[in-house]
N, C-alpha and C positions, 0 to 999 in steps of 0.2 A: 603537258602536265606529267607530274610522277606519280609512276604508280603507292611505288615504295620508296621514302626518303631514310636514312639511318644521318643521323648529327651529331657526331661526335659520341656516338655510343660505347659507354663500357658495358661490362658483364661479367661479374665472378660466379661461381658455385662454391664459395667461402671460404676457398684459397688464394690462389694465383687468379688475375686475369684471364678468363678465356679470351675475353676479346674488348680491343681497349682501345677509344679513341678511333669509333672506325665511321668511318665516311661512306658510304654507297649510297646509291641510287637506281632505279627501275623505271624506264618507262612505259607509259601506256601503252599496252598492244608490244611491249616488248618481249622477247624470248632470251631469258637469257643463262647460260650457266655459271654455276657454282662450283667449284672441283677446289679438291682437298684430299690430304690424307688422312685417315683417323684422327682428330682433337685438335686440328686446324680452326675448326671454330664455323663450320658450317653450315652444321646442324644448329647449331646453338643463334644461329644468322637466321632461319629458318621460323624456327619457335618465339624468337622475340618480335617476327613480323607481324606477326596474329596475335600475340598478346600472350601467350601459353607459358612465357619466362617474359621478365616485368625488366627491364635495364635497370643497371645502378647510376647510372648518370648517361647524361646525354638525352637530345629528341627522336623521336621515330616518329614519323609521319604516312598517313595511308589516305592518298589522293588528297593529302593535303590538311587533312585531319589528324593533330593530336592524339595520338594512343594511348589514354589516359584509362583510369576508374570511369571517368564518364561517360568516354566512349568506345568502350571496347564492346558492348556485344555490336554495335553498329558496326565497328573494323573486321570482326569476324563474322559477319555477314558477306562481307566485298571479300574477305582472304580466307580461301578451302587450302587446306594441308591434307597431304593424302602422304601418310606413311610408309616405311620399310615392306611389314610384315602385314599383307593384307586381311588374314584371321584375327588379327587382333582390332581389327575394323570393323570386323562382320557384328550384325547386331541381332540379323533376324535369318531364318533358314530357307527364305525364299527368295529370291531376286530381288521380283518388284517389291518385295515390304523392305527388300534393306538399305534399297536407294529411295526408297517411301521417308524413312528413318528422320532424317534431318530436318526436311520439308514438315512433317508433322509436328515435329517438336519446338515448328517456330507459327506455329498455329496457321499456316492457310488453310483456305477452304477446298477443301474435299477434292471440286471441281478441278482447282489449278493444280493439286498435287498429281493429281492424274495427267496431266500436261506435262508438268516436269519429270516424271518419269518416263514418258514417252522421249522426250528432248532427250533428256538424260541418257537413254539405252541405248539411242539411236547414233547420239553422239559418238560414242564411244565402241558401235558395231556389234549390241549385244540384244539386240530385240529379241531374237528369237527364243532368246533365253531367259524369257520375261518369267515364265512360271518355274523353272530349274531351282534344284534345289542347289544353293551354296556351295557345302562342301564338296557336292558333284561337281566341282570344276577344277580346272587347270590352274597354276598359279597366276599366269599371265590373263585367266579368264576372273580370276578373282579382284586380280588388282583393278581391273577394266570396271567393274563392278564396284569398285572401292571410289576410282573415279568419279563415277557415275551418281554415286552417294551424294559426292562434293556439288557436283554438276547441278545436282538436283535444288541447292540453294540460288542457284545461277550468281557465284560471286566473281568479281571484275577481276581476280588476281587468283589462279593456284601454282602452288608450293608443293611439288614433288620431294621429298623428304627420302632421299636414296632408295625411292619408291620400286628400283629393276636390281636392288639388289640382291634380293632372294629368289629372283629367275631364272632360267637357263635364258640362251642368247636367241632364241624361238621368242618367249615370251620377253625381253626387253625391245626386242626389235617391233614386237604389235603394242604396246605401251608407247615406245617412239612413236610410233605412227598417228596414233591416237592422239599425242600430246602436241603434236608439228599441226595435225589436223586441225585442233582445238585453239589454238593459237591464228592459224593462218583463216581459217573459215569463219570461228565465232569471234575473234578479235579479243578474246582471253590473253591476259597478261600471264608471261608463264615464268618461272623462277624453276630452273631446276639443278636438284641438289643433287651431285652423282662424285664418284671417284671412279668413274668408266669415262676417261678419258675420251674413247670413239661416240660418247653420248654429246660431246658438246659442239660436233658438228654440227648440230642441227641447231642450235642457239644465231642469236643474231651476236651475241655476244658473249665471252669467258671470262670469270672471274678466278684468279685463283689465290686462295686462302693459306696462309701458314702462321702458325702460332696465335691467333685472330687475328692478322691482318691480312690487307688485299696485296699480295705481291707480285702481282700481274694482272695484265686488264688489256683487252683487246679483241677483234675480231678470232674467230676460232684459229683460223687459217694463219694467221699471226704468233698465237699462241704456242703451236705444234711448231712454227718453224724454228721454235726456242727450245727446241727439246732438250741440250745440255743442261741449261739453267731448268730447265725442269724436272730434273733426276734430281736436282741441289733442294728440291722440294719433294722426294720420293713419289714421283708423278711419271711415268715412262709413255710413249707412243704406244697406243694400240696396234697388236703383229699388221693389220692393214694398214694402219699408216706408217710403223717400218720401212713396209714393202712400197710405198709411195715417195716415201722420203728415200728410197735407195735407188728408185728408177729415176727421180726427178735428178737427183746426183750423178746419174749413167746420162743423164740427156734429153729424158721422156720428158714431155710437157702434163705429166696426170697430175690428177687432185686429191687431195683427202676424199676419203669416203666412204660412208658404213656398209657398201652395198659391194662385195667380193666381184659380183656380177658387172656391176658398174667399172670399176676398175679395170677388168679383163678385155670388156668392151675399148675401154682406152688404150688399152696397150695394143691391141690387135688393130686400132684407126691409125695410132702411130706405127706400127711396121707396113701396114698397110702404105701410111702415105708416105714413108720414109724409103720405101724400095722402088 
Protein backbone atom coordinates (compact mmCIF):
# COMPACT_ATOMS: atom_id res chain seq x y z
CA UNK A 1 0.00 0.00 0.00
CA UNK A 2 1.03 3.75 -0.27
CA UNK A 3 1.84 5.63 2.12
CA UNK A 4 1.34 8.96 0.28
CA UNK A 5 -0.28 8.94 -3.38
CA UNK A 6 -0.18 12.68 -5.20
CA UNK A 7 -2.61 12.27 -8.79
CA UNK A 8 -2.08 14.47 -10.95
CA UNK A 9 -1.64 17.31 -8.51
CA UNK A 10 -1.44 21.09 -9.21
CA UNK A 11 -0.58 24.03 -6.91
CA UNK A 12 -0.33 27.78 -7.24
CA UNK A 13 0.32 30.70 -4.62
CA UNK A 14 -1.75 32.83 -7.09
CA UNK A 15 0.72 33.24 -9.82
CA UNK A 16 2.62 30.81 -11.69
CA UNK A 17 2.39 27.02 -10.90
CA UNK A 18 4.62 25.90 -8.29
CA UNK A 19 3.86 22.47 -9.06
CA UNK A 20 1.65 21.12 -11.74
CA UNK A 21 0.51 17.82 -12.81
CA UNK A 22 2.67 16.02 -10.41
CA UNK A 23 2.54 12.37 -9.88
CA UNK A 24 4.52 10.71 -6.82
CA UNK A 25 4.07 8.16 -4.61
CA UNK A 26 5.39 6.63 -0.95
CA UNK A 27 5.53 3.67 0.21
CA UNK A 28 4.66 2.03 3.45
CA UNK A 29 7.77 1.67 5.62
CA UNK A 30 9.30 3.65 2.95
CA UNK A 31 12.35 6.22 3.24
CA UNK A 32 12.58 8.27 0.89
CA UNK A 33 14.24 11.73 -0.26
CA UNK A 34 13.24 14.92 -1.59
CA UNK A 35 16.07 17.19 -2.91
CA UNK A 36 15.70 20.59 -4.57
CA UNK A 37 17.03 23.75 -4.88
CA UNK A 38 15.10 26.83 -3.41
CA UNK A 39 11.30 27.08 -5.24
CA UNK A 40 11.60 23.60 -6.81
CA UNK A 41 8.59 22.82 -5.16
CA UNK A 42 9.48 20.71 -2.33
CA UNK A 43 8.45 22.29 0.32
CA UNK A 44 5.31 22.93 -1.06
CA UNK A 45 5.22 18.79 -1.84
CA UNK A 46 5.55 18.62 1.92
CA UNK A 47 2.77 20.83 3.16
CA UNK A 48 0.04 19.66 0.78
CA UNK A 49 0.73 16.07 2.16
CA UNK A 50 -0.80 16.87 5.54
CA UNK A 51 -3.29 19.12 4.30
CA UNK A 52 -1.50 22.64 5.65
CA UNK A 53 -1.83 23.85 1.67
CA UNK A 54 -5.11 22.46 0.00
CA UNK A 55 -4.18 21.51 -4.06
CA UNK A 56 -5.92 23.24 -6.96
CA UNK A 57 -6.55 20.27 -8.82
CA UNK A 58 -5.61 16.89 -8.73
CA UNK A 59 -5.99 13.80 -5.82
CA UNK A 60 -3.78 13.29 -2.77
CA UNK A 61 -4.34 10.33 -1.15
CA UNK A 62 -2.98 9.09 2.51
CA UNK A 63 -3.13 5.25 2.91
CA UNK A 64 -5.60 5.43 0.59
CA UNK A 65 -7.90 7.96 2.01
CA UNK A 66 -9.02 11.12 0.17
CA UNK A 67 -7.54 14.34 1.73
CA UNK A 68 -10.46 16.04 1.74
CA UNK A 69 -12.51 18.78 4.41
CA UNK A 70 -13.73 15.37 5.75
CA UNK A 71 -10.91 13.97 6.31
CA UNK A 72 -8.15 15.85 7.27
CA UNK A 73 -7.80 15.87 11.00
CA UNK A 74 -7.76 11.98 10.46
CA UNK A 75 -4.71 12.37 7.73
CA UNK A 76 -2.95 14.57 10.09
CA UNK A 77 -3.19 12.23 12.76
CA UNK A 78 -1.24 9.35 10.45
CA UNK A 79 1.22 12.52 8.89
CA UNK A 80 3.73 14.53 11.65
CA UNK A 81 5.61 17.43 9.82
CA UNK A 82 8.57 18.58 11.85
CA UNK A 83 9.93 21.87 10.38
CA UNK A 84 13.23 23.91 9.58
CA UNK A 85 13.44 26.09 12.71
CA UNK A 86 12.91 23.95 15.68
CA UNK A 87 11.91 27.37 18.30
CA UNK A 88 9.35 28.01 16.23
CA UNK A 89 7.89 24.51 17.29
CA UNK A 90 8.58 24.85 20.81
CA UNK A 91 5.35 25.33 22.71
CA UNK A 92 6.23 24.96 26.29
CA UNK A 93 9.78 25.45 28.41
CA UNK A 94 10.05 22.09 29.46
CA UNK A 95 10.70 18.92 27.59
CA UNK A 96 8.40 16.56 28.81
CA UNK A 97 5.23 19.33 28.53
CA UNK A 98 6.36 19.95 24.96
CA UNK A 99 6.37 16.60 23.54
CA UNK A 100 3.21 16.41 26.08
CA UNK A 101 1.78 19.24 23.68
CA UNK A 102 0.11 17.43 20.80
CA UNK A 103 -0.88 14.20 22.59
CA UNK A 104 -3.06 16.60 25.01
CA UNK A 105 -4.51 18.51 22.43
CA UNK A 106 -5.96 15.41 20.84
CA UNK A 107 -7.51 14.48 24.16
CA UNK A 108 -6.03 11.18 25.57
CA UNK A 109 -6.01 10.13 28.77
CA UNK A 110 -3.53 11.17 31.12
CA UNK A 111 -2.25 7.60 31.54
CA UNK A 112 -1.28 6.94 27.61
CA UNK A 113 0.10 10.44 27.35
CA UNK A 114 2.66 9.54 29.95
CA UNK A 115 3.53 6.41 27.68
CA UNK A 116 4.01 8.36 24.71
CA UNK A 117 6.32 10.63 26.08
CA UNK A 118 8.20 7.96 27.35
CA UNK A 119 8.25 6.27 23.66
CA UNK A 120 8.71 9.48 22.41
CA UNK A 121 12.19 10.56 24.31
CA UNK A 122 13.25 7.42 24.12
CA UNK A 123 13.01 7.15 20.46
CA UNK A 124 14.81 9.79 19.58
CA UNK A 125 17.83 9.41 22.65
CA UNK A 126 16.61 12.23 24.76
CA UNK A 127 15.40 10.70 28.18
CA UNK A 128 17.60 12.06 30.20
CA UNK A 129 16.53 15.22 29.36
CA UNK A 130 12.99 14.67 30.39
CA UNK A 131 12.82 17.60 32.90
CA UNK A 132 15.55 20.20 30.78
CA UNK A 133 14.58 23.22 30.13
CA UNK A 134 14.09 23.96 26.14
CA UNK A 135 15.98 26.70 25.43
CA UNK A 136 18.89 25.07 27.43
CA UNK A 137 19.54 23.00 24.50
CA UNK A 138 21.67 22.47 21.42
CA UNK A 139 20.01 23.02 18.05
CA UNK A 140 20.29 19.33 17.17
CA UNK A 141 18.92 18.70 20.85
CA UNK A 142 15.95 20.83 19.99
CA UNK A 143 14.96 19.51 16.85
CA UNK A 144 15.21 15.87 18.55
CA UNK A 145 12.78 17.19 20.89
CA UNK A 146 10.62 18.75 17.93
CA UNK A 147 10.66 15.20 16.73
CA UNK A 148 9.58 13.82 19.65
CA UNK A 149 6.56 16.26 19.65
CA UNK A 150 5.44 14.42 16.42
CA UNK A 151 6.33 10.97 17.79
CA UNK A 152 4.20 11.55 20.51
CA UNK A 153 0.96 11.40 18.21
CA UNK A 154 2.51 8.02 16.91
CA UNK A 155 1.61 8.95 13.28
CA UNK A 156 2.38 6.19 10.32
CA UNK A 157 4.15 8.87 8.04
CA UNK A 158 6.78 11.83 9.15
CA UNK A 159 7.79 14.66 7.00
CA UNK A 160 11.05 16.24 7.66
CA UNK A 161 10.64 19.71 6.21
CA UNK A 162 14.50 20.73 5.67
CA UNK A 163 14.40 19.91 9.23
CA UNK A 164 18.87 19.88 9.47
CA UNK A 165 18.94 23.03 7.85
CA UNK A 166 19.64 25.22 10.63
CA UNK A 167 22.36 22.83 12.18
CA UNK A 168 25.80 22.54 12.09
CA UNK A 169 26.95 19.09 10.57
CA UNK A 170 27.34 17.51 14.46
CA UNK A 171 23.81 18.12 14.80
CA UNK A 172 22.35 17.03 11.18
CA UNK A 173 24.31 13.98 11.41
CA UNK A 174 22.24 12.92 15.21
CA UNK A 175 18.79 13.97 13.49
CA UNK A 176 20.07 11.29 10.66
CA UNK A 177 20.59 8.97 13.06
CA UNK A 178 17.53 9.35 14.62
CA UNK A 179 15.38 9.39 11.55
CA UNK A 180 17.23 6.11 9.80
CA UNK A 181 16.53 4.64 13.35
CA UNK A 182 12.94 5.61 13.23
CA UNK A 183 12.27 4.32 9.97
CA UNK A 184 14.27 1.05 10.32
CA UNK A 185 13.07 0.05 13.98
CA UNK A 186 9.65 1.55 14.29
CA UNK A 187 8.66 0.95 10.57
CA UNK A 188 7.79 4.80 10.28
CA UNK A 189 7.28 5.89 6.78
CA UNK A 190 9.85 8.69 6.27
CA UNK A 191 9.60 11.57 3.56
CA UNK A 192 12.62 13.66 3.82
CA UNK A 193 12.96 17.05 2.56
CA UNK A 194 16.65 18.42 2.39
CA UNK A 195 18.92 20.30 -0.32
CA UNK A 196 22.03 18.29 1.66
CA UNK A 197 22.60 16.28 -0.91
CA UNK A 198 24.89 13.72 1.32
CA UNK A 199 21.40 13.40 3.53
CA UNK A 200 19.84 11.21 0.77
CA UNK A 201 22.11 8.48 1.22
CA UNK A 202 20.32 7.22 3.74
CA UNK A 203 16.86 7.16 1.85
CA UNK A 204 15.81 3.98 0.25
CA UNK A 205 15.05 6.27 -2.54
CA UNK A 206 15.73 10.04 -4.26
CA UNK A 207 13.61 12.31 -5.66
CA UNK A 208 14.59 15.24 -7.24
CA UNK A 209 12.36 18.36 -7.81
CA UNK A 210 12.73 21.27 -10.33
CA UNK A 211 10.32 23.85 -11.14
CA UNK A 212 7.48 21.28 -9.43
CA UNK A 213 8.41 18.52 -11.10
CA UNK A 214 10.03 15.21 -10.47
CA UNK A 215 13.09 15.20 -12.74
CA UNK A 216 14.95 12.36 -11.40
CA UNK A 217 13.93 9.42 -9.44
CA UNK A 218 16.00 6.66 -8.45
CA UNK A 219 18.13 4.70 -5.98
CA UNK A 220 20.44 7.37 -4.15
CA UNK A 221 23.57 5.77 -5.55
CA UNK A 222 22.02 6.21 -8.88
CA UNK A 223 21.26 9.60 -8.50
CA UNK A 224 24.90 10.85 -7.45
CA UNK A 225 26.27 8.79 -10.44
CA UNK A 226 24.47 11.73 -12.53
CA UNK A 227 26.00 14.36 -11.10
CA UNK A 228 26.61 16.48 -14.49
CA UNK A 229 22.92 16.42 -14.99
CA UNK A 230 22.62 17.38 -11.58
CA UNK A 231 24.50 20.66 -11.55
CA UNK A 232 21.72 21.39 -14.88
CA UNK A 233 19.51 21.37 -11.61
CA UNK A 234 21.91 23.44 -9.20
CA UNK A 235 22.35 20.34 -6.96
CA UNK A 236 26.40 19.39 -6.75
CA UNK A 237 27.97 16.16 -4.79
CA UNK A 238 28.63 16.60 -1.33
CA UNK A 239 32.91 17.23 -0.88
CA UNK A 240 32.50 13.29 0.37
CA UNK A 241 31.13 12.20 -2.45
CA UNK A 242 33.59 14.20 -4.74
CA UNK A 243 36.13 12.46 -3.18
CA UNK A 244 34.36 9.07 -3.79
CA UNK A 245 33.52 9.73 -7.12
CA UNK A 246 37.21 10.65 -7.90
CA UNK A 247 38.72 7.60 -6.32
CA UNK A 248 36.09 5.20 -7.99
CA UNK A 249 37.35 7.10 -11.40
CA UNK A 250 41.20 6.28 -10.13
CA UNK A 251 40.04 2.50 -9.79
CA UNK A 252 38.89 2.30 -6.01
CA UNK A 253 35.92 0.19 -5.52
CA UNK A 254 34.45 2.78 -2.51
CA UNK A 255 30.98 3.87 -1.95
CA UNK A 256 29.06 6.93 -1.23
CA UNK A 257 28.89 7.78 2.28
CA UNK A 258 28.21 10.23 5.17
CA UNK A 259 30.60 8.78 7.40
CA UNK A 260 34.54 10.31 6.54
CA UNK A 261 35.57 7.47 8.86
CA UNK A 262 33.90 4.90 6.69
CA UNK A 263 35.45 5.92 3.56
CA UNK A 264 39.10 5.99 4.93
CA UNK A 265 38.33 2.54 6.27
CA UNK A 266 37.73 1.73 2.37
CA UNK A 267 40.61 3.15 1.02
CA UNK A 268 43.11 1.76 3.43
CA UNK A 269 41.14 -2.30 2.74
CA UNK A 270 41.86 -1.18 -0.93
CA UNK A 271 45.70 -0.54 -0.79
CA UNK A 272 45.69 -2.95 1.64
CA UNK A 273 44.35 -5.58 -0.62
CA UNK A 274 45.74 -4.04 -3.67
CA UNK A 275 49.64 -4.29 -2.63
Amino acid sequence: MNAIEFRGVDFSYGGDFCIRGLNFSVGEGEFVAVLGHNGSGKSTLARLANGILRADAGEIRVFDTILDDKHLFDVRKQVGVVFQNPDNQTVASIVEDDVAFGAENVALPREEIGRRIEFALRAVGMEEARKSTVARLSGGQKQRVAIAGVLALKPRVMILDESTAMLDPRGRREIADVVLRLNKEEKITVVLITHFMEEALLADRAVVMNRGEIVMEGKPEEIFARSEELLTYNLALPRIGLIAKSLREGGMSVKDTLDIEKLADEIAEEIVCGS
